[in-house]
C-alpha positions as a Markdown table, in Angstrom:
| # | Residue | x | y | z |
|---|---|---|---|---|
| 1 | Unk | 97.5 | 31.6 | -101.9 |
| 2 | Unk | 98.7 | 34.5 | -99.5 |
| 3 | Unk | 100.4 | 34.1 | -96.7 |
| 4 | Unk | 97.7 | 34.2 | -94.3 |
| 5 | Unk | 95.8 | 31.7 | -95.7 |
| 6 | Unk | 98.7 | 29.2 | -95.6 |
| 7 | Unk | 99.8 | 29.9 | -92.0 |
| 8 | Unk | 96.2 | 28.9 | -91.1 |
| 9 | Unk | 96.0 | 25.6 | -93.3 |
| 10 | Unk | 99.4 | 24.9 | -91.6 |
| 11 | Unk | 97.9 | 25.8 | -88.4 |
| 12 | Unk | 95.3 | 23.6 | -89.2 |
| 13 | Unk | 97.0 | 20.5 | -89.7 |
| 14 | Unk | 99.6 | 21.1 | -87.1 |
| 15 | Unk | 96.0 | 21.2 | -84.9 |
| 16 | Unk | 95.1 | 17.9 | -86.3 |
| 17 | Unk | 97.8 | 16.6 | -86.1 |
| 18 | Unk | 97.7 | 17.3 | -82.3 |
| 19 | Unk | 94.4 | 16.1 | -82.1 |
| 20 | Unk | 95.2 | 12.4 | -83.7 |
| 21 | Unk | 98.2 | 12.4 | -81.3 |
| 22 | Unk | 96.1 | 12.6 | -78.1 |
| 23 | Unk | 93.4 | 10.2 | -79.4 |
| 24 | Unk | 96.1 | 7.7 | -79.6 |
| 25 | Unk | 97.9 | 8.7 | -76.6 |
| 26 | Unk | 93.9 | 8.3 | -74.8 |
| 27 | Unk | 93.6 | 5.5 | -76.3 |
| 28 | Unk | 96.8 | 3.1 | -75.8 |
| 29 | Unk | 96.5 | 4.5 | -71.6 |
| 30 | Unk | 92.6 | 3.3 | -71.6 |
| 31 | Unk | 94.2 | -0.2 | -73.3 |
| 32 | Unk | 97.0 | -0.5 | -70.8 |
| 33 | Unk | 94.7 | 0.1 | -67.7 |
| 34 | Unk | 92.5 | -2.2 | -69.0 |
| 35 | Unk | 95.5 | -4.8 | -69.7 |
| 36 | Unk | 96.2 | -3.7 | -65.9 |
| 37 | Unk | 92.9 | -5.0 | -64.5 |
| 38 | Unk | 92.5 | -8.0 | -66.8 |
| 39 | Unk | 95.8 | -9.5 | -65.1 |
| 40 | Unk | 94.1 | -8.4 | -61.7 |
| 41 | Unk | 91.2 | -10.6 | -62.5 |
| 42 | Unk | 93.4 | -13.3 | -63.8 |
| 43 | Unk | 95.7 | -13.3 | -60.9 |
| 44 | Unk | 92.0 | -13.5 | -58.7 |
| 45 | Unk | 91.2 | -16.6 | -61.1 |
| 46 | Unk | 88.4 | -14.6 | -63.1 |
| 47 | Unk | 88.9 | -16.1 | -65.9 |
| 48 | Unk | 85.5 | -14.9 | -67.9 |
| 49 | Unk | 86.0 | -11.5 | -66.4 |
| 50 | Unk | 89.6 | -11.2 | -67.5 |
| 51 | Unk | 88.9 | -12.8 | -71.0 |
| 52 | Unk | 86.3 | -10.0 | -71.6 |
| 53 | Unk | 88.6 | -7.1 | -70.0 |
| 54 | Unk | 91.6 | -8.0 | -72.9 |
| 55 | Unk | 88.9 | -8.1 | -75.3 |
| 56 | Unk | 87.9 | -4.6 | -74.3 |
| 57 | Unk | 91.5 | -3.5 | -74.0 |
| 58 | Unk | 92.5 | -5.1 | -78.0 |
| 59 | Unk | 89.1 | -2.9 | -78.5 |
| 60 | Unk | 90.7 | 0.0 | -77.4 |
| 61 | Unk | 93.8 | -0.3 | -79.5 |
| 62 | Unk | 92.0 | 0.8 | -82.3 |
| 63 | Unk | 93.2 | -1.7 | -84.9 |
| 64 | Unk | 96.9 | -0.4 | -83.4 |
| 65 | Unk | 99.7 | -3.8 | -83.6 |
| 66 | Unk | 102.3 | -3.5 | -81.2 |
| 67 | Unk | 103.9 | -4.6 | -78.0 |
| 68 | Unk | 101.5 | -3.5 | -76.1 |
| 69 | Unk | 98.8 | -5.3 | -78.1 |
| 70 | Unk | 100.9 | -8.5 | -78.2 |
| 71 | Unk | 101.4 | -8.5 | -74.0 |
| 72 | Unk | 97.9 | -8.5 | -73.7 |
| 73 | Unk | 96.4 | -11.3 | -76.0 |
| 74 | Unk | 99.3 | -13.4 | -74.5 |
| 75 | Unk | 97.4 | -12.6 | -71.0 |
| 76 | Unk | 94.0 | -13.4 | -73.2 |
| 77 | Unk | 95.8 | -17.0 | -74.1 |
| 78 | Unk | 96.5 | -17.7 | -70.5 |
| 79 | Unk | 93.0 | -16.9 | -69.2 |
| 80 | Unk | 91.3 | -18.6 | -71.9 |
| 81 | Unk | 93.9 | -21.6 | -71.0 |
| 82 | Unk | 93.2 | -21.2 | -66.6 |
| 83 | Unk | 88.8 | -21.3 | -68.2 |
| 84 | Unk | 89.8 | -24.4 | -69.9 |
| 85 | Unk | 88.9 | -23.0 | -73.6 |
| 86 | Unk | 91.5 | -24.7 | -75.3 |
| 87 | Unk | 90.4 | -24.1 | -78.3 |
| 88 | Unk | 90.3 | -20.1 | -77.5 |
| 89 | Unk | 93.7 | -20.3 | -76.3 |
| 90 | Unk | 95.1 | -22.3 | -79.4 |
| 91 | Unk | 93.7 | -19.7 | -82.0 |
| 92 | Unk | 95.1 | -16.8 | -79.4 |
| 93 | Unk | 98.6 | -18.2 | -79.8 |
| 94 | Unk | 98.5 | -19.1 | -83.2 |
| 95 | Unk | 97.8 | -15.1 | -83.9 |
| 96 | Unk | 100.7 | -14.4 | -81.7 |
| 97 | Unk | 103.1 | -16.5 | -83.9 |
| 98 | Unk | 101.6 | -15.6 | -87.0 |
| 99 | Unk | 102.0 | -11.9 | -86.6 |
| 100 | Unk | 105.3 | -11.8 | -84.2 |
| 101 | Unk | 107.0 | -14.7 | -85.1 |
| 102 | Unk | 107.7 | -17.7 | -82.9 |
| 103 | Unk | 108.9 | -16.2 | -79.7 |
| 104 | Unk | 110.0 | -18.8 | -77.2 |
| 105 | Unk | 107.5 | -17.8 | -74.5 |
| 106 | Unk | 104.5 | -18.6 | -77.4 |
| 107 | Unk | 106.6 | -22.0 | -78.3 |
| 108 | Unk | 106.4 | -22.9 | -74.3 |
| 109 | Unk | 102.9 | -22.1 | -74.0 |
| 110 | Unk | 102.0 | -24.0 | -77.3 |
| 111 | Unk | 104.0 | -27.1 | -75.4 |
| 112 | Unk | 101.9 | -26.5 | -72.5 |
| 113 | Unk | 98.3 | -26.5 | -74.4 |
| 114 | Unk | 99.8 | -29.7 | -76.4 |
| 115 | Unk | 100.6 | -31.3 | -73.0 |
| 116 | Unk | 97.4 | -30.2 | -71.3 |
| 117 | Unk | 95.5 | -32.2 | -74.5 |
| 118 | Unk | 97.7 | -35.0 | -73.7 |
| 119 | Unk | 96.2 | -35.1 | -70.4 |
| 120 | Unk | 92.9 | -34.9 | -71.5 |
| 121 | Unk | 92.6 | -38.0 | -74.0 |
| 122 | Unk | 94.9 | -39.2 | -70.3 |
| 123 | Unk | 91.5 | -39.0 | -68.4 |
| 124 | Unk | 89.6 | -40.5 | -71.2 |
| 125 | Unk | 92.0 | -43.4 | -71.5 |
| 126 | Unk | 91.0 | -43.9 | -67.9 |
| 127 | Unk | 87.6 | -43.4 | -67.7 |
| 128 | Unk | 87.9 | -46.2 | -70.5 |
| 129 | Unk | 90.0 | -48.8 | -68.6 |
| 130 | Unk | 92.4 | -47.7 | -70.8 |
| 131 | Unk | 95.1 | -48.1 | -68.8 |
| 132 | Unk | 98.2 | -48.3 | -71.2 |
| 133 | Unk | 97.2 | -45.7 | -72.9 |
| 134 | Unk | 96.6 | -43.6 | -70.0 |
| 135 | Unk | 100.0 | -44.0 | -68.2 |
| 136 | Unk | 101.3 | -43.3 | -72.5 |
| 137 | Unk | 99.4 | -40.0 | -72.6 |
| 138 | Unk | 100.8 | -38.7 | -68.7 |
| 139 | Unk | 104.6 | -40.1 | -69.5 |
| 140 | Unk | 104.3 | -37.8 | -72.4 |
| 141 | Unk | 102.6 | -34.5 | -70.9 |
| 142 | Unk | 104.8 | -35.0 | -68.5 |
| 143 | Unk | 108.0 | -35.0 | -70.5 |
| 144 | Unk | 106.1 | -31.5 | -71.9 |
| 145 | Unk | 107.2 | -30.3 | -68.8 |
| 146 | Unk | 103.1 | -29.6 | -67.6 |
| 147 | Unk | 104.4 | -32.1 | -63.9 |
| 148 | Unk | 102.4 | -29.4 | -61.7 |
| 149 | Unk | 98.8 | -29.7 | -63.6 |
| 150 | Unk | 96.3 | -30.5 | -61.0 |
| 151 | Unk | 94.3 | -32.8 | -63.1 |
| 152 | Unk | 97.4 | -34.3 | -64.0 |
| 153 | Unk | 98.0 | -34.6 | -60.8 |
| 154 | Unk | 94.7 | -36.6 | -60.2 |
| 155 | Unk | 94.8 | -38.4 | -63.4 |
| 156 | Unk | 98.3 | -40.0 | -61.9 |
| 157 | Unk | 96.2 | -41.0 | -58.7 |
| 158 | Unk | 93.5 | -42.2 | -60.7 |
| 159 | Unk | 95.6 | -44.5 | -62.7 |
| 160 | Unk | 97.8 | -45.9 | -58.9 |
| 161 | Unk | 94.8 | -47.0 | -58.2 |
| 162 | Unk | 93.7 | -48.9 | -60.9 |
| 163 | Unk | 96.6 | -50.2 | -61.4 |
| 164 | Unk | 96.5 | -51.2 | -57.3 |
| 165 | Unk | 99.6 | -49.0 | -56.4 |
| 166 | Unk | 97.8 | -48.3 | -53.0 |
| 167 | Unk | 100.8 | -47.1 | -51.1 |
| 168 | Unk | 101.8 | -44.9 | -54.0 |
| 169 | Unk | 98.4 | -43.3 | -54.6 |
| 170 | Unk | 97.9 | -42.9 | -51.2 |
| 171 | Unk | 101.3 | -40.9 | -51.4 |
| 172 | Unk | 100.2 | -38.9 | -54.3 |
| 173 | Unk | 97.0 | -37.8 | -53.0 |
| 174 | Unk | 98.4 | -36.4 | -49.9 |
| 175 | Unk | 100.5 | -34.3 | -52.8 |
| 176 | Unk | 97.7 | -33.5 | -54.3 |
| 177 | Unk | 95.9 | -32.4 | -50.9 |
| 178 | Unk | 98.3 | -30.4 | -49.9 |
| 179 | Unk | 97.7 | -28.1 | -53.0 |
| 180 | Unk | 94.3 | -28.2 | -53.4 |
| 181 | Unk | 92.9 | -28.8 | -49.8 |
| 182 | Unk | 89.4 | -27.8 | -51.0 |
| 183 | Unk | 88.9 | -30.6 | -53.2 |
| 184 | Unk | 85.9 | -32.7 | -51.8 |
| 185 | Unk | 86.6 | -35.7 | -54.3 |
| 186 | Unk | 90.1 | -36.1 | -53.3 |
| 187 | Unk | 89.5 | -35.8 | -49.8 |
| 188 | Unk | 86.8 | -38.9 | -49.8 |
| 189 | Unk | 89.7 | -40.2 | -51.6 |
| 190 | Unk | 92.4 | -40.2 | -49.3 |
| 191 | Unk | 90.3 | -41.6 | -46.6 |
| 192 | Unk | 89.7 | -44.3 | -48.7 |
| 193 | Unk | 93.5 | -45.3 | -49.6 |
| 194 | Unk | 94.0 | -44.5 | -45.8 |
| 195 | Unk | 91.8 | -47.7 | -45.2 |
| 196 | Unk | 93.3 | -49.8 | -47.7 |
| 197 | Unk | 96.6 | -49.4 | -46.5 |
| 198 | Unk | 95.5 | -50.0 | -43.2 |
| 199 | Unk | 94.2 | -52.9 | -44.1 |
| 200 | Unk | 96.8 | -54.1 | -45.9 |
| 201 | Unk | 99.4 | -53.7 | -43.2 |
| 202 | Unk | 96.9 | -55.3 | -40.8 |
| 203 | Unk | 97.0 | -58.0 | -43.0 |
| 204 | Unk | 100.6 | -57.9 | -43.7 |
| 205 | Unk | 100.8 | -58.3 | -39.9 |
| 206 | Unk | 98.7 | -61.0 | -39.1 |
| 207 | Unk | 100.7 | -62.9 | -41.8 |
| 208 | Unk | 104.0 | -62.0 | -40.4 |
| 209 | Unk | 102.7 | -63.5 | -36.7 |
């Protein structure tokens, strides 16, 4: 072969070579803007929207593992966690620990989708009358460290009540209201354990006199 012709085969793969470099370069800067508006739509609580946008941007990455890949399906995990896919969000982590090892930020977030089941089979408990089991379920979320989960949260009003704690649910859902001020349900409520304690005290007072 003369020297011509290997100066342009070299030429040629110094040209792909190139090429393949810019494709990737393209294609990690289309995942990470993508990874970009994904957390936007998370942080806006478009959870669907944000779910599909990682998908896109793990799409992009061209079959790529890396750092960059790993940040986002850990963003994937908490959006499919704040749409209340569990089951999404478990197989999302489980990758994560799989391919990158248990890292304590996947170990936390596997405590908090245990704790956030605990809660659920909670709310069943007390749609059951299932009251031992119920207060069981939230001790043990709870000690999960999951204390700020709004239906948590309610679930602990829920079981005052039933368990006639008027004064203490009636504390709790003003908590509760103070977070989620919007919430119809706990609004009617709060005006009702507002008029059993008043007519407890009234009571409490016509005794006393």
């Amino acid at each position: 072969m003369s020297d011509i012709n290997i100066i342009k085969k070299y030429l040629r793969i110094v040209s792909l070579l190139g090429l393949l470099l810019l494709l990737t370069a393209c294609s990690s800067k289309k995942a990470n803007e993508l990874r970009l508006q994904g957390i936007e739509e998370l942080q806006k609580a478009k959870y669907e929207k944000a779910i599909e946008t990682f998908n896109e941007a793990m799409e992009q990455s061209d079959g790529k593992v890396g750092e960059l890949q790993f940040d986002i399906l850990m963003y994937r995990a908490e959006a499919e966690y704040m749409s209340g896919d569990l089951e999404a969000a478990e197989k999302t982590i489980e990758t994560l620990r799989q391919v990158n090892g248990d890292k304590d930020e996947y170990i936390r977030f596997q405590s908090q989708l245990d704790a956030k089941r605990l809660v659920s089979q909670a709310t069943e408990a007390l749609d059951s009358g299932d009251l031992e089991t119920a207060r069981a379920r939230l001790d043990e979320a709870e000690a999960l460290g999951i204390r700020n989960d709004r239906d948590l949260q309610y679930d602990e009003v829920v079981y005052l009540e039933k368990t006639a704690q008027w004064e203490e649910a009636y504390e709790e859902i003003k908590s509760y209201l103070n977070q989620y001020p919007d919430d119809k349900e706990a609004q009617r409520e709060e005006k009702f354990l507002s008029t059993r304690i008043s007519a407890l005290r009234n009571n409490e007072a016509m005794t006393a006199g």
